[in-house]
Structure formats: C-alpha cells, structure tokens
TIMI-2910 file (N, C-alpha, C, CB; in pm, 1 decimal, decimal comma, always signed):
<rs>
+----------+----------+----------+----------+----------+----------+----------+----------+----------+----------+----------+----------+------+
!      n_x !      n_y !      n_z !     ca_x !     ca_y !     ca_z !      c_x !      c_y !      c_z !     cb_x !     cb_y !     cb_z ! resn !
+----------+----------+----------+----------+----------+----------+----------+----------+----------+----------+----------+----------+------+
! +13327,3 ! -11603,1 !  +2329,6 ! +13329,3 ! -11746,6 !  +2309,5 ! +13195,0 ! -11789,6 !  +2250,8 ! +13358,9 ! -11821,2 !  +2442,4 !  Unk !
! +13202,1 ! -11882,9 !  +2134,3 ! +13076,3 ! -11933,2 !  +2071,1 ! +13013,5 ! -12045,3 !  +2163,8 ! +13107,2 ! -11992,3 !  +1921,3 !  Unk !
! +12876,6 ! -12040,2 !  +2184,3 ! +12841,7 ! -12160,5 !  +2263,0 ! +12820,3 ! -12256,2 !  +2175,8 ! +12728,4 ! -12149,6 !  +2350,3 !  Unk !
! +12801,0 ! -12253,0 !  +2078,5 ! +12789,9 ! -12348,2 !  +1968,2 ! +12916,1 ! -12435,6 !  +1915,9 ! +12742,6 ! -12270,5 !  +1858,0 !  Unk !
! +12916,8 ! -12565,1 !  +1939,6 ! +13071,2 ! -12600,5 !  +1866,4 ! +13078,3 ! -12631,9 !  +1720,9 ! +13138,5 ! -12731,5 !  +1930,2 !  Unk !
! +13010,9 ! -12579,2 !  +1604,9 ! +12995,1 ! -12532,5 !  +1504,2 ! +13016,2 ! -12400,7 !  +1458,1 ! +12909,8 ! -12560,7 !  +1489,9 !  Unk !
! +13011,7 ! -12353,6 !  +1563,4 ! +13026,0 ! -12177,0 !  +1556,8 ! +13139,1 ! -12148,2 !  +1505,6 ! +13024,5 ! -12092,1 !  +1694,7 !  Unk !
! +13153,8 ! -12058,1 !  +1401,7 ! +13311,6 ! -11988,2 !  +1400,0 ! +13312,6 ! -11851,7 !  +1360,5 ! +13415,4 ! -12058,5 !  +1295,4 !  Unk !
! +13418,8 ! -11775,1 !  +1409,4 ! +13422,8 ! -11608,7 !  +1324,0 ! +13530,4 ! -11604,1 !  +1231,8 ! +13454,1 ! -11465,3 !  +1429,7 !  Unk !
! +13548,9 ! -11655,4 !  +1153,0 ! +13625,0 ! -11692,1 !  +1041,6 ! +13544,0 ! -11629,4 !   +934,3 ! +13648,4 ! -11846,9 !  +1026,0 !  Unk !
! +13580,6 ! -11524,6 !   +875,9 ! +13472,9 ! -11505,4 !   +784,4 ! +13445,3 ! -11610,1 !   +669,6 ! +13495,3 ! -11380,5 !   +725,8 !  Unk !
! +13508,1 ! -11733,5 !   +647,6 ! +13450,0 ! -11873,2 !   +588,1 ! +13338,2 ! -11931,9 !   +657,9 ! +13554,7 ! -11983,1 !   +587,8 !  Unk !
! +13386,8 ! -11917,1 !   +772,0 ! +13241,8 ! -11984,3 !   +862,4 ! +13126,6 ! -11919,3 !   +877,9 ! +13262,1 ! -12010,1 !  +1005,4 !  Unk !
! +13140,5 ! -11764,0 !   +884,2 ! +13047,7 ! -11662,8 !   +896,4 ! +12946,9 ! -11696,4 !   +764,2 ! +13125,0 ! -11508,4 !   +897,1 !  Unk !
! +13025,5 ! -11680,5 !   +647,7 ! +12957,3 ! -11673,8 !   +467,5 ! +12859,4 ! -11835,0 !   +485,1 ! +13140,1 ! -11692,7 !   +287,7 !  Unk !
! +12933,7 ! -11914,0 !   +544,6 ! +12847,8 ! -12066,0 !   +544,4 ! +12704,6 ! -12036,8 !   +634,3 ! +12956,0 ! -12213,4 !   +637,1 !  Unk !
! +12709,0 ! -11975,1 !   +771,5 ! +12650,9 ! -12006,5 !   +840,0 ! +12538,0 ! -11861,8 !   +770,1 ! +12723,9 ! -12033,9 !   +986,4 !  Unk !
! +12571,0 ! -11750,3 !   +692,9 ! +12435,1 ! -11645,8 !   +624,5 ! +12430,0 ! -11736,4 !   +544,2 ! +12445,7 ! -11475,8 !   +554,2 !  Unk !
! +12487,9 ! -11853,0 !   +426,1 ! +12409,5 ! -11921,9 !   +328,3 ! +12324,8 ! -12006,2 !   +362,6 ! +12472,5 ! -11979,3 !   +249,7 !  Unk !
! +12310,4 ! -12090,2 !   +480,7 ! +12234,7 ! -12179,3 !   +525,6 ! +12125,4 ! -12105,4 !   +592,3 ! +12304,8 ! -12270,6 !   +604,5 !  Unk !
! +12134,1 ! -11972,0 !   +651,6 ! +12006,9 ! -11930,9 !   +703,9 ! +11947,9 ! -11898,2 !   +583,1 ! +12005,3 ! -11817,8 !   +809,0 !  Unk !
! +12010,4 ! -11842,9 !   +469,2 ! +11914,5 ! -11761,6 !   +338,6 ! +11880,0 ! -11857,8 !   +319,1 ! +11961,0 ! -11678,8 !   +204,8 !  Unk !
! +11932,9 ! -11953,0 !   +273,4 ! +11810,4 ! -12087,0 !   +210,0 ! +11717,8 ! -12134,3 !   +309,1 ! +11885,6 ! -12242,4 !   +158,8 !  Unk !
! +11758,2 ! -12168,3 !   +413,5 ! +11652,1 ! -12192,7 !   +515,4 ! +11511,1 ! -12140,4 !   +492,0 ! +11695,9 ! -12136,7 !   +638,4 !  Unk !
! +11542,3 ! -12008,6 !   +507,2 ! +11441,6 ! -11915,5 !   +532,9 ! +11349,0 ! -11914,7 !   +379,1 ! +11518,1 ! -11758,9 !   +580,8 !  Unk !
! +11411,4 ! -11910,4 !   +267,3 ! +11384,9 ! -11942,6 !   +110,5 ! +11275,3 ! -12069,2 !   +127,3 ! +11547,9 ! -11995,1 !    +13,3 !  Unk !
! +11305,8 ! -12129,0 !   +217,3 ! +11251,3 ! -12255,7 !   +184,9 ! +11120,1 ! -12256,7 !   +288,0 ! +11367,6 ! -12384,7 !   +207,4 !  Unk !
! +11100,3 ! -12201,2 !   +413,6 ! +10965,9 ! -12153,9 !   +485,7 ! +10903,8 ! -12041,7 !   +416,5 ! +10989,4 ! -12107,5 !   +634,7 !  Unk !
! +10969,3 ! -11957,6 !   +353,0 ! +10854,4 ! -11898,6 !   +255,1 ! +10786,5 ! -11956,5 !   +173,0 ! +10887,2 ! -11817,4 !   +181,7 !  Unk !
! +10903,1 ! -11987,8 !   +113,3 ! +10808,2 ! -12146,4 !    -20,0 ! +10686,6 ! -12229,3 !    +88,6 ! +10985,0 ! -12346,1 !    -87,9 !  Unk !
! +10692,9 ! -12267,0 !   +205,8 ! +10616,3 ! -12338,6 !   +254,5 ! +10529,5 ! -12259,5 !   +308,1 ! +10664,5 ! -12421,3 !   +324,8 !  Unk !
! +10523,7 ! -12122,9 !   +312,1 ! +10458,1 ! -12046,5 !   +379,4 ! +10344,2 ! -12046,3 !   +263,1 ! +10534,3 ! -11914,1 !   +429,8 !  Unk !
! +10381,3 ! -12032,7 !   +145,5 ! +10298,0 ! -12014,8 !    +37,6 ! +10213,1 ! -12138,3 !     -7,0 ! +10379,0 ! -11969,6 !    -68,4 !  Unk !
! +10276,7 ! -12252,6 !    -28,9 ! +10269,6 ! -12360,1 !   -101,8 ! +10203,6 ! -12495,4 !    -32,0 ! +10402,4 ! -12378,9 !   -145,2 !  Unk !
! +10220,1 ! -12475,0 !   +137,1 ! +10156,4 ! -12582,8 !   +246,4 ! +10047,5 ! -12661,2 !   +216,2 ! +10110,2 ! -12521,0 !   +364,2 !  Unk !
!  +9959,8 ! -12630,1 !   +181,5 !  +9791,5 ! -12676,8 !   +113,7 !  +9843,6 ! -12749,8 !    +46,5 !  +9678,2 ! -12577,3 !    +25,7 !  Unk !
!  +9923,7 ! -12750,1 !   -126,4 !  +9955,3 ! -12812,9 !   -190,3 ! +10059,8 ! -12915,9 !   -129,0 !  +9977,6 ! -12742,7 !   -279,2 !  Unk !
! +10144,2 ! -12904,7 !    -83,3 ! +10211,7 ! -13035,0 !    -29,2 ! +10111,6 ! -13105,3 !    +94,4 ! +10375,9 ! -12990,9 !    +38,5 !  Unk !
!  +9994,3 ! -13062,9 !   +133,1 !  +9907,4 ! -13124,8 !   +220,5 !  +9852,2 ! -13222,7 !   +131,7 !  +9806,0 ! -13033,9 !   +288,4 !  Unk !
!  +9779,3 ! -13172,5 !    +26,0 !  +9714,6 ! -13258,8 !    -69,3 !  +9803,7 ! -13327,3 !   -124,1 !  +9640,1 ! -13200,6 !   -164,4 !  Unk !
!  +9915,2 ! -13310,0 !   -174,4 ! +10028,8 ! -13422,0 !   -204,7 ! +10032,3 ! -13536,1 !   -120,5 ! +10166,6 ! -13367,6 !   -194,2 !  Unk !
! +10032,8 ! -13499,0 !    +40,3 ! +10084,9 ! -13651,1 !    +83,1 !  +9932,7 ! -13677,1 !   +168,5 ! +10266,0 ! -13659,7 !   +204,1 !  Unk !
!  +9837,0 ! -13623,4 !   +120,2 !  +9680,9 ! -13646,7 !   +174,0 !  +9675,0 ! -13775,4 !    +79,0 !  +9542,1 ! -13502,2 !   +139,8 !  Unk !
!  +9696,7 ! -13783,8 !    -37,2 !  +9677,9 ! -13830,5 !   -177,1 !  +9786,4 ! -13942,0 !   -173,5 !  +9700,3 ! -13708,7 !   -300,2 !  Unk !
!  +9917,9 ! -13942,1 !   -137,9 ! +10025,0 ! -13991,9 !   -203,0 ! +10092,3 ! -13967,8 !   -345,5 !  +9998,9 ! -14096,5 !   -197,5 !  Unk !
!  +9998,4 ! -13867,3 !   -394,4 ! +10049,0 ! -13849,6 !   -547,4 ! +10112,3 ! -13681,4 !   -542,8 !  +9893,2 ! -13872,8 !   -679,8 !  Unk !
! +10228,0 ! -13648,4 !   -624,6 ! +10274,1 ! -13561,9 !   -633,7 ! +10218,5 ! -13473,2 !   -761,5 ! +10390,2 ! -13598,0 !   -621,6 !  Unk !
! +10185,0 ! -13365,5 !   -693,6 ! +10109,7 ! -13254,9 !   -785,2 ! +10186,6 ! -13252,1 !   -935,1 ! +10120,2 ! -13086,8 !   -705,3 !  Unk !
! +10058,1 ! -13228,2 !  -1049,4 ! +10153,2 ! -13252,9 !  -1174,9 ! +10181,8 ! -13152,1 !  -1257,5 ! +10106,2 ! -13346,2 !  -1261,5 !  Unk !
! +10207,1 ! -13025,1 !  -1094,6 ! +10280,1 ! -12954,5 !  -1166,1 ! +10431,5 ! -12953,5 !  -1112,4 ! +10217,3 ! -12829,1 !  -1173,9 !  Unk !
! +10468,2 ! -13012,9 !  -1083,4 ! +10605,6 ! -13076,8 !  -1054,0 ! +10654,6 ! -13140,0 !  -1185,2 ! +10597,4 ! -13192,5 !   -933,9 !  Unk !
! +10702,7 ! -13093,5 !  -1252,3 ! +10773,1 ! -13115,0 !  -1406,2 ! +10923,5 ! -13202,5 !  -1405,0 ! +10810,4 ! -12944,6 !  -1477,0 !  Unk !
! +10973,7 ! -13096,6 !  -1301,5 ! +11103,5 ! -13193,5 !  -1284,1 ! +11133,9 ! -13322,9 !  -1276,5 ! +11151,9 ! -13176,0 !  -1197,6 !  Unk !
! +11189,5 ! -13398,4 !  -1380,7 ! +11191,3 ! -13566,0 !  -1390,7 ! +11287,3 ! -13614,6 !  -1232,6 ! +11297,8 ! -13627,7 !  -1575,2 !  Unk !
! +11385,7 ! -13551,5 !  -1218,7 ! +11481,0 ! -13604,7 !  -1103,5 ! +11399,9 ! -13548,8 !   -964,7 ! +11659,6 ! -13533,5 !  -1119,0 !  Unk !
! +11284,2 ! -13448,7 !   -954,3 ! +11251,3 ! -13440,7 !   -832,6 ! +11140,3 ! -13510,6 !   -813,7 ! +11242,2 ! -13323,2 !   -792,2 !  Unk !
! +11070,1 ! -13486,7 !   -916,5 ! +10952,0 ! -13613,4 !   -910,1 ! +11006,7 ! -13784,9 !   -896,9 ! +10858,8 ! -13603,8 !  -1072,2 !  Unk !
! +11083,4 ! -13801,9 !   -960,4 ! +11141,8 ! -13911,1 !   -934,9 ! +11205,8 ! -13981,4 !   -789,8 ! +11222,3 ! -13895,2 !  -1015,6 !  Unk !
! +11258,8 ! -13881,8 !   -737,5 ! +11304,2 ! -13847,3 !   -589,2 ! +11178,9 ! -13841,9 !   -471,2 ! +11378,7 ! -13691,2 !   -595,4 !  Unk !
! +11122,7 ! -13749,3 !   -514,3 ! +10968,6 ! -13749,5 !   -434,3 ! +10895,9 ! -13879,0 !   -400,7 ! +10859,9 ! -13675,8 !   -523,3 !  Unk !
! +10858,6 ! -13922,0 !   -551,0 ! +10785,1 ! -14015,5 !   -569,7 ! +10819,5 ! -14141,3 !   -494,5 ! +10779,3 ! -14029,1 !   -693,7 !  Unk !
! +10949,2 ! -14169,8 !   -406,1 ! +11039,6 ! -14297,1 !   -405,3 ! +10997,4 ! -14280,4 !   -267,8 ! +11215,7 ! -14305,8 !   -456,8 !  Unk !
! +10924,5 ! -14232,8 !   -191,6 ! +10962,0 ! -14175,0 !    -86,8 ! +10786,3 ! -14185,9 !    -13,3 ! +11046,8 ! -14013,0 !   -123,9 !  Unk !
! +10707,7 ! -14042,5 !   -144,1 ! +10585,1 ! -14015,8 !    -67,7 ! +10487,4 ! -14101,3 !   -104,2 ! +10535,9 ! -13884,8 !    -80,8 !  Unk !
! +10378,1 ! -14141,4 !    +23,3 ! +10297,1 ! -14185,0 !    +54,5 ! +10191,1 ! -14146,0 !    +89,4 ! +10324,4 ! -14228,1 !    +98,6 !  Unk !
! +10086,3 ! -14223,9 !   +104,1 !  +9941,7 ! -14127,2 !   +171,8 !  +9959,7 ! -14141,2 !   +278,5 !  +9784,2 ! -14161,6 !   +151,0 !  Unk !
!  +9920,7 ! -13992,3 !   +415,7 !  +9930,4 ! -14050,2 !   +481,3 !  +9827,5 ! -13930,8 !   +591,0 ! +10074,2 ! -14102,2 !   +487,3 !  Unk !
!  +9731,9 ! -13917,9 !   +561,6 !  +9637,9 ! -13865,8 !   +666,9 !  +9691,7 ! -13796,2 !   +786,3 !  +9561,8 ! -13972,4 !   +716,6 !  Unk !
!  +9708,3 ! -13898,4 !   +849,0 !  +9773,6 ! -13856,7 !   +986,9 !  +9923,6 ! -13749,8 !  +1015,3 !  +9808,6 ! -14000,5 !  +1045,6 !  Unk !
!  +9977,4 ! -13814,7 !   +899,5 ! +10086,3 ! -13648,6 !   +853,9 ! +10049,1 ! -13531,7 !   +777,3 ! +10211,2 ! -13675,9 !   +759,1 !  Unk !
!  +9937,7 ! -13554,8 !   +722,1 !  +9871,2 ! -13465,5 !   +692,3 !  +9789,6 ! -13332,3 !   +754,2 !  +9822,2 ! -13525,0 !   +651,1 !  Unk !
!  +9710,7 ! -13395,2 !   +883,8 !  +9637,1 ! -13319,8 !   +922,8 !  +9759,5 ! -13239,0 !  +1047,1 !  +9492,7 ! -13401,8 !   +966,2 !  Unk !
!  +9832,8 ! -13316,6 !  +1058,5 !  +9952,8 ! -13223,4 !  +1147,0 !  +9985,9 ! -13110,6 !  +1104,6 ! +10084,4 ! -13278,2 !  +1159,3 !  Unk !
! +10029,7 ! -13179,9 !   +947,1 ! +10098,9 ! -13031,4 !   +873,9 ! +10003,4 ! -12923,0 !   +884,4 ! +10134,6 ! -13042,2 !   +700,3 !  Unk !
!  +9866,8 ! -12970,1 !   +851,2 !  +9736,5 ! -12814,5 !   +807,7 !  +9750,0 ! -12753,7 !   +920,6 !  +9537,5 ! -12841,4 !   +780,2 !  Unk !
!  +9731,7 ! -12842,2 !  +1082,7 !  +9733,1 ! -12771,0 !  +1205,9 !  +9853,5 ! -12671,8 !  +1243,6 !  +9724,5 ! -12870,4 !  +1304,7 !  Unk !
!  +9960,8 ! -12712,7 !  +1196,1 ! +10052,2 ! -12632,6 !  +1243,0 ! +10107,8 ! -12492,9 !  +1127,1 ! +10166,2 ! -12739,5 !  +1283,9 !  Unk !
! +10030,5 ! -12516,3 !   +989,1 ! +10093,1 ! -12456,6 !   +853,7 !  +9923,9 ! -12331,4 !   +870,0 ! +10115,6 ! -12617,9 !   +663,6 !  Unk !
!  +9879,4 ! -12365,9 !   +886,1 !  +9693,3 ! -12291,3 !   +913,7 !  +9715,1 ! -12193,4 !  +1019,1 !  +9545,6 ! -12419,6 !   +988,1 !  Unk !
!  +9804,3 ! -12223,1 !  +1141,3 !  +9795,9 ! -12088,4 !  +1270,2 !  +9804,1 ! -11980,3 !  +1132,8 !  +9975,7 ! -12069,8 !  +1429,4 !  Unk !
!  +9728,4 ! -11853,7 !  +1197,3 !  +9729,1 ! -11700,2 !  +1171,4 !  +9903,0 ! -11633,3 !  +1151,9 !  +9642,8 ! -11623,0 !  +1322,4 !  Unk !
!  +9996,8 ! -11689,1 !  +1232,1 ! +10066,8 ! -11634,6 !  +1214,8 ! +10241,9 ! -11746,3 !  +1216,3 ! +10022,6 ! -11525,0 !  +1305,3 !  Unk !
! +10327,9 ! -11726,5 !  +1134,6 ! +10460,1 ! -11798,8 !  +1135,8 ! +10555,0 ! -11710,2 !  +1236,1 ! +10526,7 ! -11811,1 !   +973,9 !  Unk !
! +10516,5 ! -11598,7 !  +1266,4 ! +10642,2 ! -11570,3 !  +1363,4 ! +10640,8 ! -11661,2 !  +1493,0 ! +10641,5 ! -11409,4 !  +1414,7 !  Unk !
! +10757,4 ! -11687,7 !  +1539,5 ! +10814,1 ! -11757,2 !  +1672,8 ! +10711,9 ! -11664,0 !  +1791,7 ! +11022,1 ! -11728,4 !  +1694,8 !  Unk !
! +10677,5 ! -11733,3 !  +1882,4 ! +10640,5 ! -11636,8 !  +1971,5 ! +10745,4 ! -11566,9 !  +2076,1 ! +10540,3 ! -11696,7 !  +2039,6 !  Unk !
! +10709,7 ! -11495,9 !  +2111,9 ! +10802,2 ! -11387,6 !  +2186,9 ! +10820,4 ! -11351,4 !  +2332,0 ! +10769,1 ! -11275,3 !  +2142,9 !  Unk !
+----------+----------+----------+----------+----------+----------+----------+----------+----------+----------+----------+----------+------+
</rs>
C-alpha cells in the first residue's frame, strides 16, 4: 500500500513520478552551480544579462526584486560544504 495518495504503480504513474524527480534534481544541480549568481540577481533586483531569453527575462523581471534579506538566506543555506541531506 502507497502511503502517499498521489502514489501509483501504474507504470503511467511510475514514468510521471522518475520525470519529476529528473527535473527536480536537473534543477538543484543548476542551483548547485549557479547560487552566487541568482544571489546577486535578487541582491541587486536586476537579472543577470546573461539571461538572453526575451520570455524568461520578461517573466523574471515581473516578479524580482531587491531584496537583501532573501538574499543572505539563500548564501547561508547554498554556501554549507555540503548538499547531501543529512543522514
């Protein structure tokens, strides 16, 4: 029995629930790499100009702000030595 009520073994549900972890995970690497720069993005309010994309910059832009105090969260928690979960 799934404890999850999202859960399913349907192999439709199975293929959904490996596509959402691969991107997930796609997307904390990207942040694993890239954190500093989206720090200074919303340190600033301005979106780095190497962001080319007209519809994401556009999207971004509608949105981000300066904002220090979300800032120094992100460095504290994106700066630990290590991203694995502890154990």
């Amino acid at each position: 029995m799934c404890p999850a009520p999202t859960c399913s073994t349907s192999p439709r549900g199975r293929r959904l629930h490996v596509i959402f972890a691969s991107g997930f995970l796609r997307a904390l690497r990207f942040l694993e790499k890239h954190w500093q720069r989206l720090c200074r993005d919303i340190r600033s309010g301005a979106l780095d100009v190497e962001i080319t994309d007209r519809s994401v910059r556009a999207a971004v832009e509608r949105v981000l702000r300066a904002d220090p105090v979300l800032t120094d969260a992100v460095q504290v928690e994106c700066a630990k030595p290590s991203w694995e979960p502890p154990r």
